[in-house]
C-alpha positions as a LaTeX table, in Angstrom:
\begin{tabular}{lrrr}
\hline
Residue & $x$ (\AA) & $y$ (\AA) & $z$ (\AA) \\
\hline
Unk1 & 24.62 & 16.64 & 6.89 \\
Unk2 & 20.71 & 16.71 & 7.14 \\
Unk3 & 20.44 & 13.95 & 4.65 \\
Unk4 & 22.69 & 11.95 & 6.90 \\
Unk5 & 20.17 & 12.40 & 9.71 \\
Unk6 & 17.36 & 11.63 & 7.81 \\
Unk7 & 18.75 & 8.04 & 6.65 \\
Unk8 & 19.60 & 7.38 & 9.94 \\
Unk9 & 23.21 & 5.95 & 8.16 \\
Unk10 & 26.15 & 7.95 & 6.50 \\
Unk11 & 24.55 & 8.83 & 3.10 \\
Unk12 & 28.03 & 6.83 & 1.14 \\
Unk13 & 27.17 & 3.64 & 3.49 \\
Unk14 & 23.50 & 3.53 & 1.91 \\
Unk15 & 24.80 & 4.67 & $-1.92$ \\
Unk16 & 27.24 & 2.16 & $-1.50$ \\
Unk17 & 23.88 & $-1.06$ & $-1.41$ \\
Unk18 & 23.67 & $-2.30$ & $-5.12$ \\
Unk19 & 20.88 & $-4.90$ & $-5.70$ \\
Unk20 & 21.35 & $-7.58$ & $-8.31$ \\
Unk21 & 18.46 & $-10.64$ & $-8.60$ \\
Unk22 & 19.11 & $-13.84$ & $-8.88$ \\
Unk23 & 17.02 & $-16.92$ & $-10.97$ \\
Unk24 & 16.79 & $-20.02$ & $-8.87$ \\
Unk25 & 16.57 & $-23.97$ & $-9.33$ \\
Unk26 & 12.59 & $-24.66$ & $-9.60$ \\
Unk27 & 11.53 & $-26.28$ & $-6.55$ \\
Unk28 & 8.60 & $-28.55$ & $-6.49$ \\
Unk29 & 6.32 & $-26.70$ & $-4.25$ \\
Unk30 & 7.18 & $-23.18$ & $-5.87$ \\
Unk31 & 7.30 & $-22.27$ & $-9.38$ \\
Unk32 & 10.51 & $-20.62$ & $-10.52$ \\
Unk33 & 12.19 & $-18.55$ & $-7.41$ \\
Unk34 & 13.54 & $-15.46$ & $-8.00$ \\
Unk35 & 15.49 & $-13.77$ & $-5.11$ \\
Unk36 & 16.62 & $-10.11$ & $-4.82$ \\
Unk37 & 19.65 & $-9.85$ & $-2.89$ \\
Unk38 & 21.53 & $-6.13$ & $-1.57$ \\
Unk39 & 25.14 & $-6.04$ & $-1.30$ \\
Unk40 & 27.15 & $-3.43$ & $-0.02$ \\
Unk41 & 31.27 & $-4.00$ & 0.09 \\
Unk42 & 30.94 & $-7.38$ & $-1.41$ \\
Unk43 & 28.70 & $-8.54$ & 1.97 \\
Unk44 & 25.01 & $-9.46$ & 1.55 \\
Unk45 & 22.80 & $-6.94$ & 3.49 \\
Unk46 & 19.23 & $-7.79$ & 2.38 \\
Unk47 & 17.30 & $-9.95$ & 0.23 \\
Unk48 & 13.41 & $-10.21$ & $-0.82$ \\
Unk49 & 12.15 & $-13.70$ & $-2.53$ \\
Unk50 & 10.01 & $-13.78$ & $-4.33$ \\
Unk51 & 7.96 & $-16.56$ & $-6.89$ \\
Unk52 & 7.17 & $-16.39$ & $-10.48$ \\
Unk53 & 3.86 & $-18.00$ & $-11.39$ \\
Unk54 & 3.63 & $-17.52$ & $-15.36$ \\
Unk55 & $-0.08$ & $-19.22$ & $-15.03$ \\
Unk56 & $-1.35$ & $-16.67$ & $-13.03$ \\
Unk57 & 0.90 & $-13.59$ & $-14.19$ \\
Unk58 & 1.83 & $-13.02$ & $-11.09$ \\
Unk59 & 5.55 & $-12.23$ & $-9.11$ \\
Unk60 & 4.63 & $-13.26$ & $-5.30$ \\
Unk61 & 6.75 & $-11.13$ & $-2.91$ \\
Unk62 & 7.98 & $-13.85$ & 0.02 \\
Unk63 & 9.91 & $-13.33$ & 2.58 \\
Unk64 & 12.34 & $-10.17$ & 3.22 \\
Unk65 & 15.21 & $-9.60$ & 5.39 \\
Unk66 & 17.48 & $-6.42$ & 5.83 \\
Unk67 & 20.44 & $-6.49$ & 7.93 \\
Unk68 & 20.04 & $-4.05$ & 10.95 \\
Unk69 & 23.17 & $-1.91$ & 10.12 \\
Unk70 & 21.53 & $-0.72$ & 6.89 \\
Unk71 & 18.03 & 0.03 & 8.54 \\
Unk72 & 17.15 & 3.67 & 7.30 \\
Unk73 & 18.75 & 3.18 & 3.99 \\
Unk74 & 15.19 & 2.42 & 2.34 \\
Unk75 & 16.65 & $-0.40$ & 1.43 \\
Unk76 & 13.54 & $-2.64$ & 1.87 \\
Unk77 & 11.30 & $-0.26$ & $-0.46$ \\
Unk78 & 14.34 & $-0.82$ & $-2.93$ \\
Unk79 & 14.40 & $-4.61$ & $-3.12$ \\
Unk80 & 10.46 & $-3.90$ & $-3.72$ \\
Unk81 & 10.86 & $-1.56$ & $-6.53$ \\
Unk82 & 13.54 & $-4.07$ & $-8.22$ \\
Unk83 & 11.43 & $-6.73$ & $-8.14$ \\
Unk84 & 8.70 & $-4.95$ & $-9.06$ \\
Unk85 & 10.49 & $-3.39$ & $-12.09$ \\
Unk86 & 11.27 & $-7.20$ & $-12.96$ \\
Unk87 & 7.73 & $-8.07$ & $-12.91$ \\
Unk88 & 6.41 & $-5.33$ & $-15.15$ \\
Unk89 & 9.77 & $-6.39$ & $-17.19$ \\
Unk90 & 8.26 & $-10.14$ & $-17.44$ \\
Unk91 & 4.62 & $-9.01$ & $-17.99$ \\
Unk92 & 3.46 & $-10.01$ & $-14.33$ \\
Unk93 & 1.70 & $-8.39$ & $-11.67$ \\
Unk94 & 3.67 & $-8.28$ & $-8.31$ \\
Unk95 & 1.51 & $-9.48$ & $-5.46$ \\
Unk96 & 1.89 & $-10.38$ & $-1.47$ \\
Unk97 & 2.01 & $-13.47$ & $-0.16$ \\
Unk98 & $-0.54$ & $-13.91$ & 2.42 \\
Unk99 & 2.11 & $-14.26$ & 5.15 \\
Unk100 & 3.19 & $-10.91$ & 5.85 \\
Unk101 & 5.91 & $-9.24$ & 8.64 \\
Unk102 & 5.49 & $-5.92$ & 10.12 \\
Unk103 & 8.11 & $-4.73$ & 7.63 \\
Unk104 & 6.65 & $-6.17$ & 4.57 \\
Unk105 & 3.06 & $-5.39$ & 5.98 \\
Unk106 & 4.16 & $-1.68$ & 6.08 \\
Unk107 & 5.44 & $-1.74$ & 2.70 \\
Unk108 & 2.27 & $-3.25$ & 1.42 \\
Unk109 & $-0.25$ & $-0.79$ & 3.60 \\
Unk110 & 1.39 & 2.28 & 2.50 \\
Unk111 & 1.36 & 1.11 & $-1.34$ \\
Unk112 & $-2.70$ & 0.53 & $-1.14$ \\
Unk113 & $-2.95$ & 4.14 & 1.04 \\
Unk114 & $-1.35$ & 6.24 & $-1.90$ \\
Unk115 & $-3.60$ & 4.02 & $-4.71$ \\
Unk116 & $-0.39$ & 2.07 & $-5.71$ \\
Unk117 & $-2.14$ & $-1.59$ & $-4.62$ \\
Unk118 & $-5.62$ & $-2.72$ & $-3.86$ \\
Unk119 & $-6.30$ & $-5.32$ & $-1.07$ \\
Unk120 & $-8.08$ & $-7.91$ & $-1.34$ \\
Unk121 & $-11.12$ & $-9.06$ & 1.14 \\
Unk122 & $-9.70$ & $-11.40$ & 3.80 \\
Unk123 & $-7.54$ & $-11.41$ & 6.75 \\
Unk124 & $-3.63$ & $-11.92$ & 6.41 \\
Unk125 & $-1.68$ & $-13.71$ & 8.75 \\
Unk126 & 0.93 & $-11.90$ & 10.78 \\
Unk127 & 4.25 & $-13.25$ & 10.81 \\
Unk128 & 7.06 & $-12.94$ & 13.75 \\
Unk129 & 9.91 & $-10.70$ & 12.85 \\
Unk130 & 11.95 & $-13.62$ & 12.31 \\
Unk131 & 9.25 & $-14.83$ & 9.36 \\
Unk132 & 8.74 & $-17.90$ & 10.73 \\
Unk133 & 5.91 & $-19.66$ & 8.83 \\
Unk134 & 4.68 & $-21.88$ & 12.22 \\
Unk135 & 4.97 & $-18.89$ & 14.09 \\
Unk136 & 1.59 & $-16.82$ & 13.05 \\
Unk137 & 1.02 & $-14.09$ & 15.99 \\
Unk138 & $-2.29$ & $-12.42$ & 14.45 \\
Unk139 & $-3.75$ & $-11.34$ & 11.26 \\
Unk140 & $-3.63$ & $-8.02$ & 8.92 \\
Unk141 & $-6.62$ & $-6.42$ & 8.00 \\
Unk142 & $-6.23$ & $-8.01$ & 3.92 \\
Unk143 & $-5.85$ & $-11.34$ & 3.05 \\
Unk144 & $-2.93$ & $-10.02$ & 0.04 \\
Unk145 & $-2.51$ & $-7.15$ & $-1.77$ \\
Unk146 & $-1.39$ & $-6.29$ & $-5.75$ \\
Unk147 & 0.00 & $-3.43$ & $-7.14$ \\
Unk148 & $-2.20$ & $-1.73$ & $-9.49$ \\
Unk149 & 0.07 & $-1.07$ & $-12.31$ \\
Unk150 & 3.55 & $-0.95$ & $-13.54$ \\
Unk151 & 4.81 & 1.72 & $-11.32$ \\
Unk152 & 8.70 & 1.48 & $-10.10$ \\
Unk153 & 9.19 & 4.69 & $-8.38$ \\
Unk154 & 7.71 & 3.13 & $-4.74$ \\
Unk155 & 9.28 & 5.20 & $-2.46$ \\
Unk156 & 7.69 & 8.06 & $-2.30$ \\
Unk157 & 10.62 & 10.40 & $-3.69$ \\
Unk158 & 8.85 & 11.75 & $-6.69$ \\
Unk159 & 6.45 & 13.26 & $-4.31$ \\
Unk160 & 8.73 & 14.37 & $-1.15$ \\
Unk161 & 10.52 & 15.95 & $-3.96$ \\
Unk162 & 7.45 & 17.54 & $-5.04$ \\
Unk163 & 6.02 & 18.84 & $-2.12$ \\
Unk164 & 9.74 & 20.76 & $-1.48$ \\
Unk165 & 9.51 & 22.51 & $-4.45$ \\
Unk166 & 5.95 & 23.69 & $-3.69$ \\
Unk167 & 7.30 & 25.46 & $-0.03$ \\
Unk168 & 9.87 & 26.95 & $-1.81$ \\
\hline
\end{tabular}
């Protein structure tokens, strides 16, 4: 029952989410999509794109969208964490795009405050909720971030899991 609380869903509802990616048709202004898309009952319920650019060795996280029903499943963190496990997978380094949400800027800050990403010098620009490129309503304090290493494990869990063993 208290883990039911804590995700804010029933705990079956948000075991029930599988995430599967999904290789794209080039388009000519973005080398080689790749989007990660949640599912849960055969219904999409979230999806992260991101961009593979080889050149650079880097998998650019794009835009990300959860469905409001599934909020409090961590289900955002876990699109991250698959497409980060399919970057380390394909030898790239999984960075921001400099066009960040509130979600996705969350994400990103927390990563860089427990050493998981650095920042880079420059101001991002802050995105509606919606993601609308033309809509930019501020900036974020860096311009993108990267994650440091090949680390999946991005939620946090290893360490919650930690700290309850150390109060006990």
């Amino acid at each position: 029952m208290r883990r039911r609380r804590q995700l804010g869903q029933d705990a079956p509802a948000c075991a029930a989410i599988r995430i599967s990616h999904v290789h794209e048709e080039p388009d000519p202004t973005w080398d080689k999509p790749v989007t990660f898309v949640a599912t849960a009952h055969g219904s999409q319920v979230g999806y992260l794109d991101t961009y593979r650019y080889p050149e650079k060795n880097e998998l650019k996280a794009g835009l990300i969208e959860v469905d409001p029903t599934v909020r409090r499943c961590r289900l955002g963190t876990r699109l991250y964490m698959a497409a980060s496990q399919y970057a380390c997978d394909e030898g790239l380094v999984m960075v921001s795009d400099v066009y960040r949400t509130e979600m996705s800027e969350g994400f990103w800050s927390k990563q860089r405050a427990r050493g998981r990403a650095a920042c880079d010098i420059g101001a991002g620009y802050k995105l509606s909720a919606e993601g609308d490129m033309d809509t930019v309503i501020g900036t974020w304090p860096c311009r993108r971030y990267a994650l440091r290493r090949c680390q999946i494990d991005l939620s946090g869990a290893r360490s919650r899991a930690l700290r309850r063993r150390r109060k006990r």
